[in-house]
C-alpha positions, -999 to 999 in steps of 0.1 A, spaced: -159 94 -605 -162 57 -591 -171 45 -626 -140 63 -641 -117 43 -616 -134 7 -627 -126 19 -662 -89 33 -662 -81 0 -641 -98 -24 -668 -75 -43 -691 -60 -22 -718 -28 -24 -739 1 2 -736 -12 19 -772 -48 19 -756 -42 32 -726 -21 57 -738 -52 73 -757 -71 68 -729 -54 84 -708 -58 119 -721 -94 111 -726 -101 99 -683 -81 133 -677 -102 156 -694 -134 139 -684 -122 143 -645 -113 182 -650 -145 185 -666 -165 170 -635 -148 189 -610 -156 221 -633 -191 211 -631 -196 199 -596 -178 235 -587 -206 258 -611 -228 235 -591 -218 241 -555 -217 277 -572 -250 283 -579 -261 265 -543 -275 302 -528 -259 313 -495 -282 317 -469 -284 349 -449 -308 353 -416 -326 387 -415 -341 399 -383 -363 420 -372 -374 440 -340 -406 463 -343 -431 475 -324 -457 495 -354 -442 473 -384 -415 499 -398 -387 475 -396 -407 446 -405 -408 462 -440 -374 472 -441 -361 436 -432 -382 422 -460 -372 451 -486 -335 434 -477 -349 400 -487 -361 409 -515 -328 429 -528 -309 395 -516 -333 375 -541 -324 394 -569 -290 387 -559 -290 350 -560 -289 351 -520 -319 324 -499 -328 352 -477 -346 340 -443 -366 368 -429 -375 356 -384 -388 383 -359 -368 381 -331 -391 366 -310 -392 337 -333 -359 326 -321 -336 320 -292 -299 324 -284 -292 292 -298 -306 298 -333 -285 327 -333 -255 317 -329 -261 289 -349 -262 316 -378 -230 329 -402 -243 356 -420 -267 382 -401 -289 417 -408 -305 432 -377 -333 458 -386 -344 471 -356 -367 504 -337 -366 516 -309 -392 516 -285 -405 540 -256 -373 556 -232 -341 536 -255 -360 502 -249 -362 470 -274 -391 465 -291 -414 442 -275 -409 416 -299 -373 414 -299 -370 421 -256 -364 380 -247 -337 377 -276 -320 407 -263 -321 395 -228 -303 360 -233 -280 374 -260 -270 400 -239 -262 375 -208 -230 368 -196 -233 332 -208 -244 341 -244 -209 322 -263 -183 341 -286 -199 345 -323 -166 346 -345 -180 325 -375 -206 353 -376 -206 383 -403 -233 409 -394 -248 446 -400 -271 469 -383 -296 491 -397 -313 511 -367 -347 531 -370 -356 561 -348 -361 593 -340 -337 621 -331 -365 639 -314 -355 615 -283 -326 616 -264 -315 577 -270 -314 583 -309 -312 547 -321 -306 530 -286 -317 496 -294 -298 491 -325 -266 510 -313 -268 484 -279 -276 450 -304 -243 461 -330 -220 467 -297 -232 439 -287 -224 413 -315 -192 429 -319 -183 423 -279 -189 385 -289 -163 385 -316 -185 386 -345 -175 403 -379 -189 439 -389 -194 441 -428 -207 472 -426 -209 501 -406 -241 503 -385 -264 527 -401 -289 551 -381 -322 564 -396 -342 590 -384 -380 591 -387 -377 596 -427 -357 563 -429 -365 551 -460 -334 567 -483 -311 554 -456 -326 524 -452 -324 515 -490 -289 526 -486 -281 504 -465 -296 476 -487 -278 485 -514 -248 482 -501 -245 457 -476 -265 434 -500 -238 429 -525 -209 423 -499 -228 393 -490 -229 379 -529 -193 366 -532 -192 357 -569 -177 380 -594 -198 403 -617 -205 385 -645 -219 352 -628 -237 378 -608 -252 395 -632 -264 358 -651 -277 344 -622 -296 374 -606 -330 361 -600 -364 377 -591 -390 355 -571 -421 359 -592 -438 322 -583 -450 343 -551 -454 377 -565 -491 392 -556 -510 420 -575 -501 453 -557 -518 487 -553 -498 515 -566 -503 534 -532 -478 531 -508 -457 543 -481 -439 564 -509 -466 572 -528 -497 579 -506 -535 572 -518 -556 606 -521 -585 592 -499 -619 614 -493 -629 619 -456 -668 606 -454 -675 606 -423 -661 635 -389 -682 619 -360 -679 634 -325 -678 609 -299 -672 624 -265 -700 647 -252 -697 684 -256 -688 689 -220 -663 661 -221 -628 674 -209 -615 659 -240 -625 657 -277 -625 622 -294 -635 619 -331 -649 589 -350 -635 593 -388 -644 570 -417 -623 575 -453 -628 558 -484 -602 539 -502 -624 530 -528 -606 528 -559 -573 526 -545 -569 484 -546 -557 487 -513 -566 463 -487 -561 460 -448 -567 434 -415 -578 443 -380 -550 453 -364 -533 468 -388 -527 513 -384 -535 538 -408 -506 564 -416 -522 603 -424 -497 624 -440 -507 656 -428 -505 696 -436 -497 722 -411 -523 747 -395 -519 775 -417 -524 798 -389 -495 787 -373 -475 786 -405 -485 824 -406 -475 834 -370 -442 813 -375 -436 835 -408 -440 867 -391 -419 861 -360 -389 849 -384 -393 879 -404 -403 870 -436 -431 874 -456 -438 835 -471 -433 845 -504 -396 837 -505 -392 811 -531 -363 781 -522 -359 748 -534 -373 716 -514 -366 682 -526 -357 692 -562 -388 714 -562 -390 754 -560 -422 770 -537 -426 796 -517 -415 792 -477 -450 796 -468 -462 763 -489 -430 747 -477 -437 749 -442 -473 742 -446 -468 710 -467 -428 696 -466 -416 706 -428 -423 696 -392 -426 731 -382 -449 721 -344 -417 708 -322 -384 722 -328 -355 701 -339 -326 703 -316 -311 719 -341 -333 747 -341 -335 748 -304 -296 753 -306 -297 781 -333 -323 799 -313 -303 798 -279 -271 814 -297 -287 840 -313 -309 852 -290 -287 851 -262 -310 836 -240 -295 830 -208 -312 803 -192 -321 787 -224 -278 784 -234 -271 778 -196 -292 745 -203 -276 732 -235 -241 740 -222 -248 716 -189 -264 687 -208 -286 683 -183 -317 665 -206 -339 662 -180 -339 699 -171 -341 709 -213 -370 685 -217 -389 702 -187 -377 738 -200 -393 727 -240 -423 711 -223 -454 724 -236 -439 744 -257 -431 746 -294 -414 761 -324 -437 795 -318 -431 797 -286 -395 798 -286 -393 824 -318 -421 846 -298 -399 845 -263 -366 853 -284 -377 880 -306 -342 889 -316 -342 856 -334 -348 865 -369 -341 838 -401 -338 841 -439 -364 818 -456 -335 791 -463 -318 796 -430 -351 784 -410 -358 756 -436 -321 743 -433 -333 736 -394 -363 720 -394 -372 685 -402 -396 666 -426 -432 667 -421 -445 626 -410 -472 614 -412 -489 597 -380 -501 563 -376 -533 553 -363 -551 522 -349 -576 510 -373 -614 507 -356 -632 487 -378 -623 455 -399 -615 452 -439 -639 421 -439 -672 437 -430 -658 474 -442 -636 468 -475 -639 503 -488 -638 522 -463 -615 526 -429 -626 539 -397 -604 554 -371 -608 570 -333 -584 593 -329 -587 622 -301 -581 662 -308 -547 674 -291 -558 709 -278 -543 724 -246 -533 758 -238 -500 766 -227 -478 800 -227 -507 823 -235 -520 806 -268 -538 774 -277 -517 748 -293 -530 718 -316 -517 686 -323 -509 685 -361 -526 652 -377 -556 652 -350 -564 686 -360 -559 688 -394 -588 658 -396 -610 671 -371 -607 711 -384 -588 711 -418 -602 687 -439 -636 686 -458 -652 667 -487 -626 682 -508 -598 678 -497 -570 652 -501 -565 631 -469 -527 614 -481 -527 580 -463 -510 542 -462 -514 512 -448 -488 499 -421 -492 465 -416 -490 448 -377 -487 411 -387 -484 400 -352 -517 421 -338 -541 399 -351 -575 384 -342 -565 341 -332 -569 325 -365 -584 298 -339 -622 309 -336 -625 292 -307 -598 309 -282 -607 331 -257 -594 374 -262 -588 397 -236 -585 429 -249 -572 462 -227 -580 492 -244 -584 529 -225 -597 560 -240 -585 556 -278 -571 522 -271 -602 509 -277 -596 511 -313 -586 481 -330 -610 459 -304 -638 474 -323 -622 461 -353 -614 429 -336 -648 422 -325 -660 433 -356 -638 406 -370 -650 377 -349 -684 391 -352 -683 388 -392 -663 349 -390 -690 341 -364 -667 330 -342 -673 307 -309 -645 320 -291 -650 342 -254 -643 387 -258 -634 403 -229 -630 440 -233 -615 466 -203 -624 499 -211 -623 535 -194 -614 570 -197 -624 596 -173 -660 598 -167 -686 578 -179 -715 598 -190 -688 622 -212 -663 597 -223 -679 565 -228 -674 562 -266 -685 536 -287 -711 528 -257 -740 517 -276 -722 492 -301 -702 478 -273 -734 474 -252 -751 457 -283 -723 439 -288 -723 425 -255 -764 418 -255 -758 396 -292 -731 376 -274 -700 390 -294 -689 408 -261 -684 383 -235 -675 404 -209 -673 446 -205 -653 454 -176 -652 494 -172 -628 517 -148 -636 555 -148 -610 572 -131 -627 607 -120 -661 592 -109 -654 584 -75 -632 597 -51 -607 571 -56 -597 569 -88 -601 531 -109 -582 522 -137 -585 492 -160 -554 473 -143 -577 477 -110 -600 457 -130 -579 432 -137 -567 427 -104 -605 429 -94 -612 395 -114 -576 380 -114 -589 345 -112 -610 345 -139 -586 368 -164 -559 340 -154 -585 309 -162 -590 326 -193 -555 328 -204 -551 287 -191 -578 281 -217 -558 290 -248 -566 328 -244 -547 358 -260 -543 388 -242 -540 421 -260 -530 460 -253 -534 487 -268 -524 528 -257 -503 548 -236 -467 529 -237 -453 551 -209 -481 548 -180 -507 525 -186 -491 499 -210 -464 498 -178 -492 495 -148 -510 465 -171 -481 442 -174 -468 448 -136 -511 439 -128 -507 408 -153 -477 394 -137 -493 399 -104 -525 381 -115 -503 351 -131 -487 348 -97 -509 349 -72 -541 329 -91 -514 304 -107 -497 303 -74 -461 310 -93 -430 326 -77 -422 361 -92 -399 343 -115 -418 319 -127 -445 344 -137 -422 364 -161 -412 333 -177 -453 327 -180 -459 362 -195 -428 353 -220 -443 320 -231 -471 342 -237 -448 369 -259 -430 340 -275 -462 319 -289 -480 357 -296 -507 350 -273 -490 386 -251 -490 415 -280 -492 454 -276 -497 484 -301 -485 512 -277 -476 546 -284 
């Protein structure tokens, strides 16, 4: 442009500069038509993030990336403990993928975020255009909690809804890719033909993947159905190892294992004849005719009643107390009515309560599979993936009841048969990639899990770095699995420490958070030295009673007011040196 003005203002005569005139007019329409396709073609940046406690929305968040690639969009992908307030408000365009974790509570990665957005001196957002896609599961009472509190939230602050929040249930990958679909191009402003010649595909970082997914599970062979707890152990842990040879799959210590599981056919039987129907009944299921009895063996969740079904029952049998507790909407006192007992149960204590085949279907919900914690790590076990998983087996209302993954490994499956499984990745449960920091790993019962595979991991690195493992269940001579690797472990060096708390072997019972307590000073020395501290297991008890004995350690060994010891565990949170993989 400046070399245009030094040439219109040169010496020309009036014939000249007539001509020229036309010419420095065109030229300076033509430039500002260029510099415009080139401000056009500048991609809009839009901030995806994430809150997720086993990696579901993790995957979702970077499904939406890659659908805002292909639409010329510079996706930016952040967990949302990656960020603070600041960041976000900092941001114009924004996707929330979010679970929701435990009792209506954020996941653990995306609690401190919430915390200060959600704080009275969090500023008005009204630059900012946003959607919510929530994950969870209608079996709780809180459906969705955490993403229903973080779109109410955004909205309180003045920000701009572009679309309506959408809530998934446990299968949420249609709705999820929904979502995507149509939120996506709302976000892509230009018209459709310069949409459809600029859509782009990253391919510079593309990776060879396995065909097996999520979607499409691998048919892996079970190899190995080990019993680890004693026979007169008061519960029944399994050691399983399964072969994914073949499959081009691939996994790191931390990650968990997804099973897709059948149904007992015994209690796909019983549930047949108390409905009143013989299983042959042919209906349609996903665009696919079979008979009711393969349908509720293989497609339905037929072990705990949807609340649908809970409701259909109540009408039609007429039960009083059962109706008398929907009608108040008392949870509390439904939960403890339905506790301990399932689908069966209910049909068997209403007998008037009879279904056709596609009535009872219509009421039930898909069949998921169930994640586990991998115990053993894909560097020193490539084809194969071990997992500890313990058999669900109480009795309750005059029959014996079975959990339906745990079971179907530990009674249902043989060399034969098809165990349907995928890989969900925990990017944030991960060994230190520094060798040389200290881990503290707290890991009860089946929590132990991925600490074998993370000692297996520093074991096969040869790394320099301290292990300190508490461990415990209920008795030690019973329910002390893994004991001779772990003691093996600890007489090679790999183990630095084995602290152990079995509740029911004294009068007074131990647990590992007694432990931690017990040695405070030198848990907290270790954490001042660099050092990671991991959990894995029960979200609702012991998960709870660990990070109340943590922040007790912090502040009476680091002499810290209460206050300033939760803003030492969130340091910890925020630099990934505090991670969990509850259930």
């Amino acid at each position: 442009m400046k070399i245009l003005q030094l040439l219109e203002n040169a010496p020309y005569s009036e014939t000249q500069r007539a001509w020229l005139g036309g010419f420095f007019s065109g030229m300076r329409s033509q430039l500002k038509q260029n510099a415009g396709a080139a401000n056009a073609t500048v991609a809009q940046t839009i901030h995806i993030l994430y809150g997720s406690q086993t990696g579901n929305a993790e995957s979702v968040a970077n499904d939406a990336a890659t659908a805002a690639k292909a639409h010329g969009l510079k996706p930016v992908v952040t967990s949302m403990d990656a960020i603070d307030s600041d960041a976000l408000a900092a941001m114009d365009t924004l996707l929330i993928v979010t679970s929701t974790y435990g009792e209506g509570e954020m996941p653990d990665n995306a609690q401190m975020l919430w915390e200060a957005v959600s704080a009275e001196s969090m500023p008005q957002l009204p630059n900012m255009k946003f959607s919510v896609l929530a994950l969870g599961d209608t079996g709780y009472d809180l459906f969705c909690k955490a993403g229903i509190d973080w779109d109410n939230r955004l909205a309180e602050l003045g920000a701009t809804r572009i679309y309506d929040r959408v809530d998934c249930d446990v299968a949420f990958e249609a709705p999820a890719e929904s979502w995507i679909s149509s939120v996506i191009p709302q976000l892509d402003g230009r018209d459709a033909i310069n949409r459809v010649s600029t859509m782009v595909v990253d391919t510079e970082t593309a990776v060879p993947k396995s065909q097996y997914s999520r979607k499409n599970p691998f048919p892996a062979k079970l190899l190995v159905n080990r019993l680890l707890t004693a026979a007169d152990s008061s519960k029944e842990t399994r050691h399983y190892e399964i072969s994914i040879a073949g499959s081009e799959l691939s996994y790191e210590a931390g990650d968990a294992l997804s099973i897709v599981p059948t149904n007992c056919p015994d209690l796909v039987a019983a549930i047949i004849n108390a409905i009143g129907c013989t299983g042959d009944e042919i209906e349609p299921v996903n665009g696919e005719s079979m008979s009711l009895s393969d349908a509720l063996r293989t497609q339905f969740e037929i072990k705990l009643p949807s609340k649908e079904l809970v409701q259909e029952i109540a009408t039609r049998s007429g039960n009083q107390e059962l109706n008398g507790l929907l009608s108040t909407g008392d949870k509390e006192a439904l939960s403890n009515y339905l506790w301990g007992r399932d689908t069966l149960d209910l049909l068997l204590q209403n007998p008037l309560c009879e279904f056709a085949a596609a009535e009872f279907i219509a009421l039930l919900k898909p069949l998921q599979h169930r994640a586990y914690s991998i115990s053993s790590s894909g560097k020193m076990h490539a084809d194969t993936v071990h997992l500890t998983v313990a058999s669900v087996r109480y009795d309750s209302f005059d029959r014996q009841h079975k959990g339906v993954c745990s079971t179907f490994l530990a009674d249902l499956v043989d060399a034969e048969t098809e165990v349907r499984c995928f890989f969900t990745p925990n990017k944030v449960f991960r060994v230190p990639e520094d060798n040389s920091l200290p881990m503290i790993m707290v890991g009860p019962g089946t929590g132990v899990a991925p600490f074998r595979a993370f000692l297996q991991e520093r074991l096969h690195r040869k790394a320099t770095g301290k292990n300190w493992l508490f461990f415990g269940d209920r008795n030690a001579a019973t329910d002390f699995i893994y004991r001779d690797e772990l003691e093996a472990m600890q007489a090679d060096g790999v183990l630095t420490r084995l602290d152990l708390a079995f509740s029911r072997d004294q009068a007074e019972k131990i647990y590992v958070q007694d432990k931690m307590r017990e040695h405070g000073a030198e848990l907290f020395a270790w954490l001042e030295q660099g050092g990671y501290f991991f959990v894995c297991g029960d979200a609702y008890h012991m998960a709870k009673d660990v990070d109340k004995a943590l922040l007790d350690v912090i502040a009476e060994h680091g002499k810290l007011s209460e206050q300033q010891a939760i803003d030492y565990v969130n340091q910890l949170k925020k630099h990934k040196r505090y991670v969990r993989d509850v259930y």
